[in-house]
C-alpha positions as CSV (number, residue, x, y, z in Angstrom):
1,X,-81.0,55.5,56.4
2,X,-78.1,54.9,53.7
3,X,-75.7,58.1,54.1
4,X,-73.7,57.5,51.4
5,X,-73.5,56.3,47.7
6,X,-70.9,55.8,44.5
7,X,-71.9,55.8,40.8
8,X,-69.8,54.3,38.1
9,X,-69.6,54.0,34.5
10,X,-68.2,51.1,33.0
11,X,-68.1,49.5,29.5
12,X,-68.0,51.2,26.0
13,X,-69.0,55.2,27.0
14,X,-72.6,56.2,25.8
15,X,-74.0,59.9,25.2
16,X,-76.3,60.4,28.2
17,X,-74.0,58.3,30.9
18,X,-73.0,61.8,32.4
19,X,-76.6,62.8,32.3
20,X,-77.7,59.7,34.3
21,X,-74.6,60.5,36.7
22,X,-75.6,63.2,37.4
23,X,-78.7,62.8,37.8
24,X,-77.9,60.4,40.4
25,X,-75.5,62.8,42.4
26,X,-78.7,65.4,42.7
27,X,-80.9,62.6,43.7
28,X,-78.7,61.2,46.7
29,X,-78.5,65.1,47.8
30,X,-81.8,66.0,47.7
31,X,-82.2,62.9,50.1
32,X,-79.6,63.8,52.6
33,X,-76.9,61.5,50.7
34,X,-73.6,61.9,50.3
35,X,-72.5,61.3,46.6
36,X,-69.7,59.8,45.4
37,X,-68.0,59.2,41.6
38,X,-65.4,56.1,40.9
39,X,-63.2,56.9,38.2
40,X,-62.8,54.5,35.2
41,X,-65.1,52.2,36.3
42,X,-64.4,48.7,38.2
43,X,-61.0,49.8,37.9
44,X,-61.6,53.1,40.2
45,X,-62.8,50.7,42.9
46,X,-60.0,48.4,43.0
47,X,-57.6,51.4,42.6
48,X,-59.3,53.3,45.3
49,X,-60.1,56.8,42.6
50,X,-63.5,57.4,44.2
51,X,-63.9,60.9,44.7
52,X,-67.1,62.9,46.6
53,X,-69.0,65.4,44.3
54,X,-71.3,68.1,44.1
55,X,-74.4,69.5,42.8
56,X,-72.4,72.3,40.8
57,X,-70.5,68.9,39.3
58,X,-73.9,67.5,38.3
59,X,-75.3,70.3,37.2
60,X,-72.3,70.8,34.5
61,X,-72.0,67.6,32.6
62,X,-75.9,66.9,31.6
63,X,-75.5,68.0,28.5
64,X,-71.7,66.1,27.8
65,X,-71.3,63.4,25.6
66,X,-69.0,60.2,26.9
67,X,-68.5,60.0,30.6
68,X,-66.5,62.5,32.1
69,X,-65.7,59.9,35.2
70,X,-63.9,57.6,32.6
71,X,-65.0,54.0,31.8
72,X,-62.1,51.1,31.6
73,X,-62.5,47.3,31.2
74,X,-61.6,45.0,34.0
75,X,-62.0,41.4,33.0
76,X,-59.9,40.4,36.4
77,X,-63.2,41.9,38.5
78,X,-64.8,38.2,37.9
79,X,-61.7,37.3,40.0
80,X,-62.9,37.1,44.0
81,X,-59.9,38.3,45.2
82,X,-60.4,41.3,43.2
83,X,-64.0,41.9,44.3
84,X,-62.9,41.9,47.5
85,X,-60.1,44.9,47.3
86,X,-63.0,47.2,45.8
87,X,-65.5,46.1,48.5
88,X,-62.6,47.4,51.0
89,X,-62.3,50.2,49.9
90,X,-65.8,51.5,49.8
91,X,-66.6,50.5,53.2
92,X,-63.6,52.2,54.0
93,X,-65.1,55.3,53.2
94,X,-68.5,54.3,54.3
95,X,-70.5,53.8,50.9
96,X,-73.4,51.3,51.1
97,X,-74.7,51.3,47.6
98,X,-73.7,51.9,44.4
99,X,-75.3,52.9,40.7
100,X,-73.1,51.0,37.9
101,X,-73.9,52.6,34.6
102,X,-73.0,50.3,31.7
103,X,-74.4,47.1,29.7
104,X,-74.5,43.1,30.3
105,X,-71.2,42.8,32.0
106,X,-71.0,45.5,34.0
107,X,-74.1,44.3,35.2
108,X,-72.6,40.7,36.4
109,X,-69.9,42.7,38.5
110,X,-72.9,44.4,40.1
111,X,-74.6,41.6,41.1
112,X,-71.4,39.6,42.6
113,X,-70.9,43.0,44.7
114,X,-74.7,43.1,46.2
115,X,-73.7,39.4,46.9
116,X,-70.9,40.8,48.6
117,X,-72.6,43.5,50.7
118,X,-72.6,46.2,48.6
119,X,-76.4,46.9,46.8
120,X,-75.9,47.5,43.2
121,X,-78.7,49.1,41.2
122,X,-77.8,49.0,37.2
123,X,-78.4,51.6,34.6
124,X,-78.7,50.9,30.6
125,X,-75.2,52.9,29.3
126,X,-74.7,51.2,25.9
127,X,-75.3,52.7,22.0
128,X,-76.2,49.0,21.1
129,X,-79.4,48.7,22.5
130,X,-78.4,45.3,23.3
131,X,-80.1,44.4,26.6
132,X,-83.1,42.8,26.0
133,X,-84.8,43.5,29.1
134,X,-84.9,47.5,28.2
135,X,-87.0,49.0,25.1
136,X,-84.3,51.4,24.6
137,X,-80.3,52.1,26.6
138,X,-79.1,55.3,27.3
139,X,-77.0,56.7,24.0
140,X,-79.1,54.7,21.2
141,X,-81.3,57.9,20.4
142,X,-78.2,59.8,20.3
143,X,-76.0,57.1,18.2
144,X,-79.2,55.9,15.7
145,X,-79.6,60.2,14.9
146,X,-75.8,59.9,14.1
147,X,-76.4,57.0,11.8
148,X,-79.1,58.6,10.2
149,X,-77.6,62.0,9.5
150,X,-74.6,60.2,7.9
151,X,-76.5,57.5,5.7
152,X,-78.5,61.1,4.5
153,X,-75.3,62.5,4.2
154,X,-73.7,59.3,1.9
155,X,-77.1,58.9,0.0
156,X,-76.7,62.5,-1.3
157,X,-73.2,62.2,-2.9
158,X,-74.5,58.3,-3.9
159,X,-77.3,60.1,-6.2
160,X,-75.1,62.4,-7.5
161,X,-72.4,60.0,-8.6
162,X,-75.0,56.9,-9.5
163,X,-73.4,54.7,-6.6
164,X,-73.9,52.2,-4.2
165,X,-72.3,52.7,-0.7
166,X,-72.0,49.7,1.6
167,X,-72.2,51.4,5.3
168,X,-71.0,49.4,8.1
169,X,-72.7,50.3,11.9
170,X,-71.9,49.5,15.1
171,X,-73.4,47.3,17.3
172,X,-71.5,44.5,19.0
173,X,-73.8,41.6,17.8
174,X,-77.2,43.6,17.9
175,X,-79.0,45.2,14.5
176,X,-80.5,47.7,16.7
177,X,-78.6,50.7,15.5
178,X,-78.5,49.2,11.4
179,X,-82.2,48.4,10.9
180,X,-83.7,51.5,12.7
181,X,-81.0,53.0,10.9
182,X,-82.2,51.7,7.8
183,X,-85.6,52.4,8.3
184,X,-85.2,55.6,8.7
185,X,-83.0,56.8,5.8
186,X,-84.5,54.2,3.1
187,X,-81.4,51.8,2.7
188,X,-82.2,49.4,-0.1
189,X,-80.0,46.6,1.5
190,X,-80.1,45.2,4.9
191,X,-78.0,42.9,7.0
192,X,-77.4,42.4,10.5
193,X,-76.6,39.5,12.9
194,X,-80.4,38.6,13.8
195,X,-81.4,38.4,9.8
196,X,-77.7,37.4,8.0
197,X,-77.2,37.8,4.3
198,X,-74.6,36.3,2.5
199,X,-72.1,37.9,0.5
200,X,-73.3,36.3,-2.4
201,X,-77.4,37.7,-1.2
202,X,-76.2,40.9,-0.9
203,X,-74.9,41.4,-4.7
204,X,-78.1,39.7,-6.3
205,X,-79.8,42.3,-4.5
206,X,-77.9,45.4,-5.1
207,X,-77.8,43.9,-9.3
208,X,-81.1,43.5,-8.9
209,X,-81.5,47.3,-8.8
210,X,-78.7,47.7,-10.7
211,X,-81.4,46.0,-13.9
212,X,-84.4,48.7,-12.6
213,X,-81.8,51.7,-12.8
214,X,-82.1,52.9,-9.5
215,X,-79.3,56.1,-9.2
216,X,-78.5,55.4,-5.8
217,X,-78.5,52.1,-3.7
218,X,-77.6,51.9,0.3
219,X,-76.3,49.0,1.8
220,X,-76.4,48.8,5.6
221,X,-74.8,46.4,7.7
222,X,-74.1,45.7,10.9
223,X,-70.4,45.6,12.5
224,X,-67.9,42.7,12.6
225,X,-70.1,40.2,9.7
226,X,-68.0,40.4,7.3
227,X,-64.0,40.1,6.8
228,X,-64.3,43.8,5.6
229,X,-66.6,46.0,4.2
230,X,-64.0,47.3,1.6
231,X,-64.3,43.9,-0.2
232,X,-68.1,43.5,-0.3
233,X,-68.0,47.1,-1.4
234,X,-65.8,45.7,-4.8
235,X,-67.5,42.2,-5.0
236,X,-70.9,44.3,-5.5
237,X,-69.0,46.6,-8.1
238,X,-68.1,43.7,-10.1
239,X,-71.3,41.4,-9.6
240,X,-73.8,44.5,-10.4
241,X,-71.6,47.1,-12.4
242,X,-72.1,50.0,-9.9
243,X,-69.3,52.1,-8.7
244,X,-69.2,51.3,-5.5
245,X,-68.0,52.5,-2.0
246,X,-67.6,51.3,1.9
247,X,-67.8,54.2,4.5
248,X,-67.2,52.5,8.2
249,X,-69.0,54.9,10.8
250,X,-66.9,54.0,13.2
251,X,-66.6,55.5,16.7
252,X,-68.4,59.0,15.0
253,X,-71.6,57.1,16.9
254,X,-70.3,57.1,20.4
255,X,-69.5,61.1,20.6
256,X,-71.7,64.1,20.8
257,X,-74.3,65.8,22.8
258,X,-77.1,63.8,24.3
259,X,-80.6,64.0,22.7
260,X,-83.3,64.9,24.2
261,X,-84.9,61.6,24.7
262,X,-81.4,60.0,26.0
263,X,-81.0,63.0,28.7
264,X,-84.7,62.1,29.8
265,X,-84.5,58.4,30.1
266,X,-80.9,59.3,31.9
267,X,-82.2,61.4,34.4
268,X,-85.2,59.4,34.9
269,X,-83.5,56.3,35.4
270,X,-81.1,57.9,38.0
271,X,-83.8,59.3,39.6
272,X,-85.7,55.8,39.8
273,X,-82.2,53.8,40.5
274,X,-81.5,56.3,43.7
275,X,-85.0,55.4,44.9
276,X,-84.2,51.4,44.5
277,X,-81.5,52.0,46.7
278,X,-83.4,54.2,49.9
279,X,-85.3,51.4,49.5
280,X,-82.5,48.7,50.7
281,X,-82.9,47.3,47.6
282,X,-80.0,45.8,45.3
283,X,-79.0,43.7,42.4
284,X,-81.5,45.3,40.5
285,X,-81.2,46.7,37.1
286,X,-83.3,49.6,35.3
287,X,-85.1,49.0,32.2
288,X,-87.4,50.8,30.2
289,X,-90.7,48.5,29.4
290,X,-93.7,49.8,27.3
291,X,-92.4,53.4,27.9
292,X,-92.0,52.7,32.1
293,X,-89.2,52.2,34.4
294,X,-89.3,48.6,35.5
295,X,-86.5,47.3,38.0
296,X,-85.7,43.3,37.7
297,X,-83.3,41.2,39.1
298,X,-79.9,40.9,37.2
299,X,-79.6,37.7,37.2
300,X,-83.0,37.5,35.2
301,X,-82.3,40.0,32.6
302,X,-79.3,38.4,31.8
303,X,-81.2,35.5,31.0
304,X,-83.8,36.9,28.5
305,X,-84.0,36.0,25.3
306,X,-83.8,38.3,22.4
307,X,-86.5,39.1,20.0
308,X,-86.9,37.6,16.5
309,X,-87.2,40.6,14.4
310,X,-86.6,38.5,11.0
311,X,-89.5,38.5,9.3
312,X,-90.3,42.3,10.4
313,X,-86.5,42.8,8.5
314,X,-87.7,40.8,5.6
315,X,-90.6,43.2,4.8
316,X,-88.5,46.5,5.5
317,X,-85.5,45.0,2.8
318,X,-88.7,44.5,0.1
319,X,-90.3,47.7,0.7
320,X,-87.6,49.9,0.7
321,X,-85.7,48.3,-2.4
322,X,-89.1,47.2,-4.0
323,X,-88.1,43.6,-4.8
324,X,-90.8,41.3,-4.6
325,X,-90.6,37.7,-2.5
């Protein structure tokens, strides 16, 4: 029987990663484990800031946004040598198994450490909702109800003023967080990395609203597409003649409270992740698939391919700004 585990978050922080910490901690303990946290991620292990916890520590962060253990990127952990300090110091202290809360590359430094002895379960941390393997991560609900509460926000000050506000959402290469963004507040105008517009697409669109005198027009892209979103904001000013503004979101869509849904598949995961791991199991990773926990090898989720959601864009981008094909 496994007497003792760590959890770690690592990558960009997420609203629920405390929850799913958490729960982890109260799982191990219910089982006769002892629990253990690691401190700013990969770098904790290397750096030895693994600390033993608590239910009362558990009990008090599920309803914290970020991670209260700290996350930190360590691109030396692909490094062997490096790898091989952390696995020291865990078996040092006796821990068999650890829960690494984070996205894609936190999960390739899991699965070179249950190579290495050490069985690594992975948990969905990211706002993105870029791992293709799970429905949904841990801190999407919470970031998409941020997007949508602001693009509510901007549309009421656009409809007052007869604007068009180009809002730029985060991301990291994934639409995710944009389109269901989009869909759910109405924006006129939609562009993210799976379904690119141009510039130039962009501006025949928003003056084609401009023509049918729509008060207010919403323009919602995705992060890092364009050199700034300042300057599409004035090339649609002068292409369509509406005032027009940028608002960047920013990190406002990493912070807060969980939701309810991003507490539940945190503490569900955990729960499930725990289990892998009584099991002797490792390089696994939790996913969420058709509204169940699945657990797959790393190594294959890393390799899935993402969805085509074009044409499914297409038809959102013509209903909501009513421009026929």
């Amino acid at each position: 029987m496994i007497k003792k585990i760590g959890v770690l978050t690592s990558g960009g922080d997420a609203p629920g990663m405390n929850a799913a910490v958490g729960a982890v901690v109260k799982t191990a303990i219910a089982n006769g484990i002892t629990p253990y946290v690691v401190k700013d991620g990969y770098k904790g292990l290397i750096n030895n800031w693994i600390e033993e916890v608590n239910e009362t520590f558990a009990n008090d962060i599920i309803s914290r946004g970020g991670t209260v253990i700290g996350s930190a990127r360590l691109p030396e952990f692909k490094e062997v040598e490096v790898r091989q300090k952390a696995v020291k110091n865990l078996k040092a202290l006796g821990i068999e198994a650890l829960v690494v809360i984070g996205g894609d590359g936190s999960y390739q430094g899991a699965q070179k450490l249950t190579e290495m002895g050490i069985n690594c379960i992975g948990l969905p941390g990211t706002i993105d909702n870029d791992i293709v393997s799970s429905d949904f991560t841990i801190g999407f609900d919470t970031a998409l109800n941020t997007v949508v509460e602001s693009i509510d926000k901007i549309r009421e000050t656009a409809q007052s003023h007869n604007r068009c506000i180009v809002v730029e959402i985060m991301g990291n290469a994934c639409g995710d967080l944009t389109l269901y963004g989009a869909i759910a507040t109405g924006a006129e105008v939609i562009s993210t990395p799976e379904s690119k517009l141009t510039e130039e697409q962009i501006c025949e669109q928003v003056t084609k609203l401009a023509k049918a005198n729509r008060r207010s027009v919403i323009v919602a892209i995705s992060e890092k597409m364009y050199p700034s979103a300042d300057e599409l904001a004035k090339k649609i000013q002068k292409a369509s003649g509406y005032d027009s503004r940028a608002t960047v979101l920013g990190h406002t869509q990493r912070g807060g409270s969980p939701t309810a849904m991003d507490r539940y598949l945190s503490v569900t995961a955990g729960i499930f992740a725990v289990e892998q791991i009584i099991a002797g199991k490792g390089g696994l990773y939790i996913g969420l698939y058709k509204n169940e926990l699945v657990a797959r090898d790393i190594d294959k989720t890393l390799n899935m391919k993402h969805k085509d959601v074009r044409e499914f864009t297409d038809k959102i981008r013509a209903i909501n700004a009513n421009i026929k094909k």
